[in-house]
C-alpha atoms as an extended CHARMM CRD file, in Angstrom:
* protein
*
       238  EXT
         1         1  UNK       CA            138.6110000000       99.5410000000       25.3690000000  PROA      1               0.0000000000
         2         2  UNK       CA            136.2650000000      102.3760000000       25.9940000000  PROA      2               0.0000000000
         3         3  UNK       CA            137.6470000000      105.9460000000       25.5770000000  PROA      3               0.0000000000
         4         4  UNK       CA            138.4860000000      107.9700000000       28.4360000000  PROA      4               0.0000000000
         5         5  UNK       CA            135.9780000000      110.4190000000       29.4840000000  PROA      5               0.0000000000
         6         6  UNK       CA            137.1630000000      113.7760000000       28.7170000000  PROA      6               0.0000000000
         7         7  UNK       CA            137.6730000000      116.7730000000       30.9260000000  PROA      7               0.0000000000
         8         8  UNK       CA            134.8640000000      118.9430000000       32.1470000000  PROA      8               0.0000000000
         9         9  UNK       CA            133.4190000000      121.3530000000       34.9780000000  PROA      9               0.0000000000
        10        10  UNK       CA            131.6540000000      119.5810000000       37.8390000000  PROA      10              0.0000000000
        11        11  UNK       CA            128.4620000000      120.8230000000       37.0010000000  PROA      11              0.0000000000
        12        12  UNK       CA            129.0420000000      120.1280000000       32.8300000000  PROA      12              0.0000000000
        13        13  UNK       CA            125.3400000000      117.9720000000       32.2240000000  PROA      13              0.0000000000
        14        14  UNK       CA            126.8800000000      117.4390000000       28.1410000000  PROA      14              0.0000000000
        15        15  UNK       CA            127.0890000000      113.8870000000       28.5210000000  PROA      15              0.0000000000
        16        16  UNK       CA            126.6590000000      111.8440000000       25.4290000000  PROA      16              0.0000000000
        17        17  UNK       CA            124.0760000000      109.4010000000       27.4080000000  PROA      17              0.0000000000
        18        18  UNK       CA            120.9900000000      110.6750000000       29.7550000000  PROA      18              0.0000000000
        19        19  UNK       CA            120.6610000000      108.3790000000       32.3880000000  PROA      19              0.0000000000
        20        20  UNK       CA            117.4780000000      110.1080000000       34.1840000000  PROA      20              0.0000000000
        21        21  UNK       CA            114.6670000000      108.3000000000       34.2570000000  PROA      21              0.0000000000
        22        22  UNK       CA            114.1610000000      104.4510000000       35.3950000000  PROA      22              0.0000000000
        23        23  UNK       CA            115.7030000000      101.5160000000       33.8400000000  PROA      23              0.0000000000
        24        24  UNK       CA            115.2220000000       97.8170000000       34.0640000000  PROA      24              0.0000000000
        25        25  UNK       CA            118.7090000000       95.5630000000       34.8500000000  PROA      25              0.0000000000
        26        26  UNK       CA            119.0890000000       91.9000000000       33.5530000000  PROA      26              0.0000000000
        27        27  UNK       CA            122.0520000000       90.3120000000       34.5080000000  PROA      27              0.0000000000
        28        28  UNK       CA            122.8830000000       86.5090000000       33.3030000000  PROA      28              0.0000000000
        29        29  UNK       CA            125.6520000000       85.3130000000       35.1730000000  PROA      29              0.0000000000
        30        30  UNK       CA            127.6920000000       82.1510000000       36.0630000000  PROA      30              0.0000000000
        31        31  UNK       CA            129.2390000000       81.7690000000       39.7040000000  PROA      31              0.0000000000
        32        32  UNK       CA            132.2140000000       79.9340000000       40.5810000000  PROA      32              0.0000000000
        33        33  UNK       CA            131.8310000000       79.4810000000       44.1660000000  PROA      33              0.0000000000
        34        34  UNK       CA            128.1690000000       77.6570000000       43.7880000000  PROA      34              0.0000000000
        35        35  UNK       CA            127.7650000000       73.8920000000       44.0740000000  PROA      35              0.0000000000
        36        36  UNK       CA            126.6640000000       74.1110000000       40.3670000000  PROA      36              0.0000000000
        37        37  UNK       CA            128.7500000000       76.5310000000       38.9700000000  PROA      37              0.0000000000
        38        38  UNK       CA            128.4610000000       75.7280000000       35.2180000000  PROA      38              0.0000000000
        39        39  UNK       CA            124.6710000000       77.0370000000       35.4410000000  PROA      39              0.0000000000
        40        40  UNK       CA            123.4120000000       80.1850000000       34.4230000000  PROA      40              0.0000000000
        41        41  UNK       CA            122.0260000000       81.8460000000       36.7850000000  PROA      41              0.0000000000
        42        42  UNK       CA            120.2130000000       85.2440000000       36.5240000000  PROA      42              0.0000000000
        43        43  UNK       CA            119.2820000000       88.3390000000       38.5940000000  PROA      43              0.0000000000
        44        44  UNK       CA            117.5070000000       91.9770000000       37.8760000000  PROA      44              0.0000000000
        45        45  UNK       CA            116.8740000000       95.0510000000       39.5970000000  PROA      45              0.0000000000
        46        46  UNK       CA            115.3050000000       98.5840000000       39.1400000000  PROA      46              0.0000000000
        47        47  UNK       CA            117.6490000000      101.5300000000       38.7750000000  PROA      47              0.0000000000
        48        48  UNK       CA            116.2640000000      105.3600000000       39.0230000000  PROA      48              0.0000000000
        49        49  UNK       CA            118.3210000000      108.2780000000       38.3330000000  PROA      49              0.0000000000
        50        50  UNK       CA            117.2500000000      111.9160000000       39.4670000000  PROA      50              0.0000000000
        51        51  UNK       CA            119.1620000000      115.0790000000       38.7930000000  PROA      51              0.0000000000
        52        52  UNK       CA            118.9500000000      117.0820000000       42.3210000000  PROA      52              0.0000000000
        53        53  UNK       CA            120.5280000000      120.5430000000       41.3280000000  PROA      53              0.0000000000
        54        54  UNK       CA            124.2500000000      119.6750000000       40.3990000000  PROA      54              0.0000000000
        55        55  UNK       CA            124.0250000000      116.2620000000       41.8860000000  PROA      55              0.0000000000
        56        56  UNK       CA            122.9070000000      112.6470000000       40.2980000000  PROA      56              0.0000000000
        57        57  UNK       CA            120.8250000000      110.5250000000       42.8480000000  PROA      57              0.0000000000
        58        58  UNK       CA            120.9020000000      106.8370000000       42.2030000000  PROA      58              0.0000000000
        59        59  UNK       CA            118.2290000000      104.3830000000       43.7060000000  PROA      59              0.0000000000
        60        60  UNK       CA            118.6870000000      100.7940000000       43.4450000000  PROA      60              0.0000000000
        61        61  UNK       CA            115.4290000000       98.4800000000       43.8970000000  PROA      61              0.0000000000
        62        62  UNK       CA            116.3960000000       94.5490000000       43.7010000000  PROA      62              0.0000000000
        63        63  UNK       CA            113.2470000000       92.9480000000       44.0320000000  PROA      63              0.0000000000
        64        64  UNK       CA            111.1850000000       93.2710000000       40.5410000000  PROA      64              0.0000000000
        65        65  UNK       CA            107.5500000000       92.5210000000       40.4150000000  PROA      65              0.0000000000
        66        66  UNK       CA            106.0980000000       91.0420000000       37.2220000000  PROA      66              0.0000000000
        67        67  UNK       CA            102.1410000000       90.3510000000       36.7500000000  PROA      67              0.0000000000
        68        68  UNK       CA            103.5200000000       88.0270000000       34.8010000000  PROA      68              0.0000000000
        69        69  UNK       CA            105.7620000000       85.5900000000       36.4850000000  PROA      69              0.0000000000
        70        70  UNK       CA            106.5860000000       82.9230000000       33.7050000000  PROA      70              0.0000000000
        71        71  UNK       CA            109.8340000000       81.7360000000       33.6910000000  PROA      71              0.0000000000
        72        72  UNK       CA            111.5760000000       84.0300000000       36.7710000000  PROA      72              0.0000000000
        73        73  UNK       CA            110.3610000000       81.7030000000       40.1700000000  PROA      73              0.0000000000
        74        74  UNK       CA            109.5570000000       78.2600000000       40.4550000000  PROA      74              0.0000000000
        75        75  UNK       CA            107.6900000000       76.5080000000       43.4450000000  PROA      75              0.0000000000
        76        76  UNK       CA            109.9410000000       74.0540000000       45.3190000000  PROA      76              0.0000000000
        77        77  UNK       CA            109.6350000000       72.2630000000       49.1130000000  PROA      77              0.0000000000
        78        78  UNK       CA            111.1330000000       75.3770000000       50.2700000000  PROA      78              0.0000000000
        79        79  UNK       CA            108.5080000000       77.5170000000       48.7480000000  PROA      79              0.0000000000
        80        80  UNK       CA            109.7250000000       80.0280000000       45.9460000000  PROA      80              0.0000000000
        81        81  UNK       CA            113.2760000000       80.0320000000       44.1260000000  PROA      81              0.0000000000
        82        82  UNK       CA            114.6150000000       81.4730000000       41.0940000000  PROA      82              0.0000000000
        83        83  UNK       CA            114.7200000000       79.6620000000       37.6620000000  PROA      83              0.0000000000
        84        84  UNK       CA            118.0950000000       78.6050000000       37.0980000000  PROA      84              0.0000000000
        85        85  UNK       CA            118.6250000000       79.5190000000       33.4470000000  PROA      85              0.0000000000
        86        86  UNK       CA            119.2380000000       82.6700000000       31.4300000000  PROA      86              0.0000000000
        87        87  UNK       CA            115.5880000000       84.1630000000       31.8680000000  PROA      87              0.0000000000
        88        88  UNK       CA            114.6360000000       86.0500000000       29.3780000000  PROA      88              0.0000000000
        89        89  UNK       CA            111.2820000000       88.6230000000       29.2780000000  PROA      89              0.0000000000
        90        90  UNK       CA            108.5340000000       87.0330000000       27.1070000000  PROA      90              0.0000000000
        91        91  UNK       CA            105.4810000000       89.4760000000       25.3990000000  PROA      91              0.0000000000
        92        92  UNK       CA            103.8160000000       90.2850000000       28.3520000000  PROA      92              0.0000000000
        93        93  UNK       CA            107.0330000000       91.3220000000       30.7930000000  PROA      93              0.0000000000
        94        94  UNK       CA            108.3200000000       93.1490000000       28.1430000000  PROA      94              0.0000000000
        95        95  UNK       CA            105.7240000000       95.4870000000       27.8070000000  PROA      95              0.0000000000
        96        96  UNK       CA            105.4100000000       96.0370000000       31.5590000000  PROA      96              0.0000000000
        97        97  UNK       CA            108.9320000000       96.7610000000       31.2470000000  PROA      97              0.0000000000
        98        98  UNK       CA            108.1970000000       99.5080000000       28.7550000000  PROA      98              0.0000000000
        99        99  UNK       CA            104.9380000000      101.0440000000       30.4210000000  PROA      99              0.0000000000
       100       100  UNK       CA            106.3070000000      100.5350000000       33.7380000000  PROA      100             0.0000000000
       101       101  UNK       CA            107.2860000000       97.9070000000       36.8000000000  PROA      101             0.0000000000
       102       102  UNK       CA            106.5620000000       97.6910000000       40.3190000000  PROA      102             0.0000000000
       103       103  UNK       CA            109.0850000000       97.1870000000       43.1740000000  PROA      103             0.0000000000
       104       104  UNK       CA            108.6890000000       95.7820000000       46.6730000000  PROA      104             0.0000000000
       105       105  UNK       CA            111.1170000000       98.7310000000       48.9050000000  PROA      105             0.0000000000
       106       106  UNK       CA            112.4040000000       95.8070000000       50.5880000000  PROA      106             0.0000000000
       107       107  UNK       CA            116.3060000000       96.1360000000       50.4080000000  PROA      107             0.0000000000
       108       108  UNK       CA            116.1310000000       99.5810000000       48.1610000000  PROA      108             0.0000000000
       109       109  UNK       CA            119.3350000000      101.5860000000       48.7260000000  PROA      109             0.0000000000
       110       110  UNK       CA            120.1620000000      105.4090000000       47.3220000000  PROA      110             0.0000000000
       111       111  UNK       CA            122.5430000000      107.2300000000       47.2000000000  PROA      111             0.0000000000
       112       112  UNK       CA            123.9620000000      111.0040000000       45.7890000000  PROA      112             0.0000000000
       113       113  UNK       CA            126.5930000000      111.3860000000       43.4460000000  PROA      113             0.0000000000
       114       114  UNK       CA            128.8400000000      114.2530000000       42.6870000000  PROA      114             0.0000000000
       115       115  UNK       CA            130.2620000000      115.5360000000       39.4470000000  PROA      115             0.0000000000
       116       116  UNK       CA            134.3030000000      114.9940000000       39.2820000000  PROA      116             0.0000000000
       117       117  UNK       CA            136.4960000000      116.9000000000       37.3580000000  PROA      117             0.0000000000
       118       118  UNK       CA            137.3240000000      113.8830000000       35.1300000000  PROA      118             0.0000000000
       119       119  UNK       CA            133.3510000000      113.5430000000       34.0580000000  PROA      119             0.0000000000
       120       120  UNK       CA            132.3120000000      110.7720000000       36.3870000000  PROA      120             0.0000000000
       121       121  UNK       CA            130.1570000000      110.5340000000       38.9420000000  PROA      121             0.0000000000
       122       122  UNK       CA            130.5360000000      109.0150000000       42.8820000000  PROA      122             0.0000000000
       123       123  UNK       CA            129.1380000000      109.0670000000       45.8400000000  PROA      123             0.0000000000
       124       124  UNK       CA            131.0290000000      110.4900000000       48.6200000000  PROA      124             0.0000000000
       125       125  UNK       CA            132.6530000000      107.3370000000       51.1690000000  PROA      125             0.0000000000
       126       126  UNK       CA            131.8740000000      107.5080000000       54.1250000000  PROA      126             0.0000000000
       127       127  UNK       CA            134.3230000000      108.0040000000       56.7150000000  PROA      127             0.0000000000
       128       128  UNK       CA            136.0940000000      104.9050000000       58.5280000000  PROA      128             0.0000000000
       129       129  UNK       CA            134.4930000000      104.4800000000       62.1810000000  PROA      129             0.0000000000
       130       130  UNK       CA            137.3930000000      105.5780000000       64.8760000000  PROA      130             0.0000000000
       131       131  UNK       CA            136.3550000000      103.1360000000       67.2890000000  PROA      131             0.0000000000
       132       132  UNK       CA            138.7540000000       99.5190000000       67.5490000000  PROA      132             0.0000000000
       133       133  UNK       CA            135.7650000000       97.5150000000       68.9410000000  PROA      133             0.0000000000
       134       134  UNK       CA            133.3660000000       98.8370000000       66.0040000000  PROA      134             0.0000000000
       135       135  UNK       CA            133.2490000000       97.4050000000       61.8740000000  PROA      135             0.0000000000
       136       136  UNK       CA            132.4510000000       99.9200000000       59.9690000000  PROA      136             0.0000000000
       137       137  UNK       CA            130.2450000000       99.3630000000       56.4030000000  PROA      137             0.0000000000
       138       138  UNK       CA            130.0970000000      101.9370000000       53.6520000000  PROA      138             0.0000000000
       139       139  UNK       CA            129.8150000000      101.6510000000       49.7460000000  PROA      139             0.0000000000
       140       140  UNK       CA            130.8140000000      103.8650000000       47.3570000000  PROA      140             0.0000000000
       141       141  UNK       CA            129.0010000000      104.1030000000       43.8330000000  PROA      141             0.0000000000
       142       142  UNK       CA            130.6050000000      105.5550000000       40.7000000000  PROA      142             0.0000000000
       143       143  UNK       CA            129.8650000000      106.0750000000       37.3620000000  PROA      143             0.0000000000
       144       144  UNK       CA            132.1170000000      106.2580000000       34.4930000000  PROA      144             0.0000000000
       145       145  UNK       CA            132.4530000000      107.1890000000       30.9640000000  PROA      145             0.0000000000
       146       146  UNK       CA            129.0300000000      109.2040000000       29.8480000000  PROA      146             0.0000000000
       147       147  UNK       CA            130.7000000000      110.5320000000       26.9600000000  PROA      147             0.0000000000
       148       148  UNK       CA            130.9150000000      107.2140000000       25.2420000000  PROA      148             0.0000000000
       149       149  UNK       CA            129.0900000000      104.0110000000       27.0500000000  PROA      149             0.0000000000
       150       150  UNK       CA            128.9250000000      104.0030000000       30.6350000000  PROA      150             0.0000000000
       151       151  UNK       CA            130.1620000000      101.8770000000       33.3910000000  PROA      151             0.0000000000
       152       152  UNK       CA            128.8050000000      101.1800000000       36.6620000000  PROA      152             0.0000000000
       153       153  UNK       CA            130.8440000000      100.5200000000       39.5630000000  PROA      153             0.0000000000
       154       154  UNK       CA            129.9750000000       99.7120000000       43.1520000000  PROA      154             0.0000000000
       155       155  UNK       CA            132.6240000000       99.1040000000       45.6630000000  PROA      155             0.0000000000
       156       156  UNK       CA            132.0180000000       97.5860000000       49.2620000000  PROA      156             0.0000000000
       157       157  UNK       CA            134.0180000000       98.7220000000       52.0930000000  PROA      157             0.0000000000
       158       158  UNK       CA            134.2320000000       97.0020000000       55.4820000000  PROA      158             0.0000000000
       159       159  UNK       CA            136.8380000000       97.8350000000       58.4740000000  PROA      159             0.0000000000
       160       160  UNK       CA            137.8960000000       99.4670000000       61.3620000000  PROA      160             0.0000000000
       161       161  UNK       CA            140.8890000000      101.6800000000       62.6750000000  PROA      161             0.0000000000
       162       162  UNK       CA            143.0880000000       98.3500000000       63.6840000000  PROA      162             0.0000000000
       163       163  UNK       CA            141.3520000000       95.7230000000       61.4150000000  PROA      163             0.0000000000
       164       164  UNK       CA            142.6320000000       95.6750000000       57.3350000000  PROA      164             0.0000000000
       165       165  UNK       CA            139.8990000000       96.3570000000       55.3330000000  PROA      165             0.0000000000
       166       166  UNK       CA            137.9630000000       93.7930000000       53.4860000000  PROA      166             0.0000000000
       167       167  UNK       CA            136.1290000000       95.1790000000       50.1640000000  PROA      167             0.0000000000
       168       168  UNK       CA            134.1470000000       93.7770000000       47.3060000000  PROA      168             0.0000000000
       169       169  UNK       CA            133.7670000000       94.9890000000       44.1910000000  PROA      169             0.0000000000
       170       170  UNK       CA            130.6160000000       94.8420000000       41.0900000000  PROA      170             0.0000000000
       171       171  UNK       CA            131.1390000000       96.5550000000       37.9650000000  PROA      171             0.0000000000
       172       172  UNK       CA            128.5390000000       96.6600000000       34.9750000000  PROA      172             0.0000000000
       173       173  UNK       CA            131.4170000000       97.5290000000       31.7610000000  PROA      173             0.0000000000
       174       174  UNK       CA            129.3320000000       99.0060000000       29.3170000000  PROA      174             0.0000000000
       175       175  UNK       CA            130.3410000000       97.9250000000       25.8450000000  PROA      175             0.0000000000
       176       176  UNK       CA            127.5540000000       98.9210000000       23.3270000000  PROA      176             0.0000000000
       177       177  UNK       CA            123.9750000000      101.3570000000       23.4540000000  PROA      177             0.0000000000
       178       178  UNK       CA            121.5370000000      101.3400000000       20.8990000000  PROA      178             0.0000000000
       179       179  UNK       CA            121.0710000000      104.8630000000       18.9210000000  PROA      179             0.0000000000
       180       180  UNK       CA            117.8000000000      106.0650000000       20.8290000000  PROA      180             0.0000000000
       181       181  UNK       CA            120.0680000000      105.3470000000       24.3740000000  PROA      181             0.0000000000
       182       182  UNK       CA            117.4420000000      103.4110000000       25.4280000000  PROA      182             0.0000000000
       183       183  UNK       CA            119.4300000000       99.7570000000       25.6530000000  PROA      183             0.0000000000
       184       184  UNK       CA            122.7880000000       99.6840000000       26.8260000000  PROA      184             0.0000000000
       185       185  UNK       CA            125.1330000000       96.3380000000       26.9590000000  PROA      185             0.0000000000
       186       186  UNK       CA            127.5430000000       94.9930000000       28.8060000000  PROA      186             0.0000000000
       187       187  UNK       CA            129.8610000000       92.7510000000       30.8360000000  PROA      187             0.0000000000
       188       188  UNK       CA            129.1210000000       92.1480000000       34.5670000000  PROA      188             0.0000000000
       189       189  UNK       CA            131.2770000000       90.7470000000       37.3960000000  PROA      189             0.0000000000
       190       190  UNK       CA            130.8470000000       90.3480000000       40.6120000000  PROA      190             0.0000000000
       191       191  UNK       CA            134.2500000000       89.9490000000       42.7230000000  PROA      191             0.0000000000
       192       192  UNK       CA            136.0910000000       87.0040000000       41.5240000000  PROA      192             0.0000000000
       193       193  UNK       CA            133.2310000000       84.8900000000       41.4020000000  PROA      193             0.0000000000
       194       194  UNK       CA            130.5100000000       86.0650000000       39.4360000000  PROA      194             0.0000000000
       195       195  UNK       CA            130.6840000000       86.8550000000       35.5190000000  PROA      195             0.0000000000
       196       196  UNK       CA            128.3120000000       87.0670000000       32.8500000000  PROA      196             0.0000000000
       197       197  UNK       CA            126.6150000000       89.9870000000       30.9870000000  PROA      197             0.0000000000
       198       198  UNK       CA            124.3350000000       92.4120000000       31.5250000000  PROA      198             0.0000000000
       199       199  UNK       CA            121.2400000000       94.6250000000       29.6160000000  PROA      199             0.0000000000
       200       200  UNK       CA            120.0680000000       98.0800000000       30.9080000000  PROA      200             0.0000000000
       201       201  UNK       CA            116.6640000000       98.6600000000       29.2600000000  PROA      201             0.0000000000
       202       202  UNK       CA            115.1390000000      102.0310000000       29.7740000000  PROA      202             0.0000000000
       203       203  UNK       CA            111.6000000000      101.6630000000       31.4720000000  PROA      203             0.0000000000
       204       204  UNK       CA            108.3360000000      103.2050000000       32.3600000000  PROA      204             0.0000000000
       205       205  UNK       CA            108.2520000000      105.5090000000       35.6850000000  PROA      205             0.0000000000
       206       206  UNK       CA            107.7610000000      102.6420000000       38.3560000000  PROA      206             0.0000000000
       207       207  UNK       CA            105.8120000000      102.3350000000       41.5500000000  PROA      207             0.0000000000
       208       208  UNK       CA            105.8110000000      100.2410000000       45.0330000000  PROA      208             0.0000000000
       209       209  UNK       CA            103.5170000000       97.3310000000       44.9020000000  PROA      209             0.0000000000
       210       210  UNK       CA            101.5030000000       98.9770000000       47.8950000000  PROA      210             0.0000000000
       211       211  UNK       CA            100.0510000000      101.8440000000       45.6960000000  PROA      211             0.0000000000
       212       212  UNK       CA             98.8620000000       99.2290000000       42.9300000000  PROA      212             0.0000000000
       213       213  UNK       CA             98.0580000000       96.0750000000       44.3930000000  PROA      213             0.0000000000
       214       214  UNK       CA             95.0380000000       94.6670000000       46.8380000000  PROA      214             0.0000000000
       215       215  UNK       CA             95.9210000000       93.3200000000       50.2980000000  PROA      215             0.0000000000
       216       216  UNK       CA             96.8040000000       89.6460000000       49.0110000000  PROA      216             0.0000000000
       217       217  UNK       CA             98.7000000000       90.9530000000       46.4470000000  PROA      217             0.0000000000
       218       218  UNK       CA            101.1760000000       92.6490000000       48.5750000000  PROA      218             0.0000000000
       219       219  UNK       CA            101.3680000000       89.7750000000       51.1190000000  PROA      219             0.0000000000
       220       220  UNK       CA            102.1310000000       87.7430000000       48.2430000000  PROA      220             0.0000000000
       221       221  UNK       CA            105.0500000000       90.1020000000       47.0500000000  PROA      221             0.0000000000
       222       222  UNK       CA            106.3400000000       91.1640000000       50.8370000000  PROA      222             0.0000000000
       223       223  UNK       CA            109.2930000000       88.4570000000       50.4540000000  PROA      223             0.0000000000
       224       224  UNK       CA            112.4090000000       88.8520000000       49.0780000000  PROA      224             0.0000000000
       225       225  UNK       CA            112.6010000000       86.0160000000       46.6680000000  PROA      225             0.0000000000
       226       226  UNK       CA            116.3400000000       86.5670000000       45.8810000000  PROA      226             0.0000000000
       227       227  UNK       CA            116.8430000000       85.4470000000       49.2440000000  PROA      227             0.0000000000
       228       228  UNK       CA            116.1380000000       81.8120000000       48.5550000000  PROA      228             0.0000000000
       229       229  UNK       CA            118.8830000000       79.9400000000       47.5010000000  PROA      229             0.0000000000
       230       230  UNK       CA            118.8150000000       77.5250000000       44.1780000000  PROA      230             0.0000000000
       231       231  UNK       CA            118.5010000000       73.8950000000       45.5940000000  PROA      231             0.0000000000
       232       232  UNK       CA            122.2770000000       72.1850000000       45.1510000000  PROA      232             0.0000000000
       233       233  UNK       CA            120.9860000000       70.0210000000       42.2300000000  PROA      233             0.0000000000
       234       234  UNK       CA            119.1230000000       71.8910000000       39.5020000000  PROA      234             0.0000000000
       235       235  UNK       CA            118.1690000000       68.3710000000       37.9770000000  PROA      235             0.0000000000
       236       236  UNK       CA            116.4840000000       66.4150000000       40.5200000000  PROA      236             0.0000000000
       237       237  UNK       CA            112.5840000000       67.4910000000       41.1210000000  PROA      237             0.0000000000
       238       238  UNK       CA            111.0070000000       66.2970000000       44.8100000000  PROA      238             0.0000000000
């Protein structure tokens, strides 16, 4: 179990692990509610961290763009899907990884965190909408114990003043970082479904496809290809 973070000021910056700059997030996974649910599945993202004064802004990119797309999409009757396996980066993706990614802004999300007195961070919830007829959507990000080996948390909030609330959950439980701080290890889980690990590799400063690539290019990378589902069979081929 990972110590407690100690007791500081809001505005203490002596944490044991600098999390500015841009990382690279691999998560292997299994998911219990899929048709397939023994198979390992996996996912990645972008995440940038920017000191603004006292406060810690957090950007989240989920769709990844590799020159190199060996082993992360395969071409189906539907078009484009994910692998179904535990990809991992080969030569090439790794050293994109370490000079830098792109990112399509498709789906991108931010938000500001605020020092608590404990030593974590989180984002301030939003407030729940005071009208019966309207849901109301917020998410609330935290992170936890800089001292030692952080955890990520992201909580999903959805209600109204006379519906119960309904909220989902993802946590990233750090559990080991390499001396530099560069790599840091984990356990993921998604809700009650998903669960699996996770690596948080620190990477080059990134950039949108549409400052790199030519017009074809970005057509090519416009879609989100984590929106196409895995066909219900990974072992039959058309």
């Amino acid at each position: 179990m990972l110590a407690a973070p100690s007791v500081r000021g809001e505005d203490s910056t002596d944490d044991a692990v600098d999390l500015v700059g841009t990382w690279h997030v691999l998560i292997h996974y299994r998911d219990s509610d899929a048709a397939n649910p023994d198979v390992m599945r996996w996912d990645d993202r972008l995440w940038v961290f920017q000191r603004k004064g006292s406060r810690l802004a957090w950007t989240e990119y989920p769709i990844v763009v590799f020159t190199d797309r060996d082993g992360r999409f395969e071409r189906s009757r539907h078009g484009q899907r994910r692998v179904l396996h535990a990809w991992e980066p080969n030569a090439a993706q790794q050293a994109q990884i370490e000079a830098g990614l792109e990112f399509n802004t498709l789906g991108s999300k931010k938000k500001t965190l605020r020092r608590k007195r404990d030593g974590s961070w989180q984002s301030t919830g939003a407030a729940m909408t005071l009208s019966a007829s309207v849901i109301g959507y917020h998410e609330i990000w935290s992170i936890l114990g800089l001292d030692e080996v952080p955890t990520f948390v992201r909580e999903d909030v959805l209600g109204s003043v006379r519906a119960e609330s309904v909220s989902g959950r993802t946590e990233y439980r750090g559990s080991e970082i390499d001396a530099e701080g560069s790599v840091i290890r984990g356990e993921f889980a998604r809700d009650e479904s998903r669960r699996g690990s996770f690596r948080m590799m620190r990477s080059g400063d990134a950039a949108s496809v549409g400052t790199k690539r030519t017009q074809r290019e970005r057509i090519r990378d416009s879609f989100d290809p984590s929106m196409l589902e895995p066909e219900a069979d990974p072992g039959k081929r058309e």
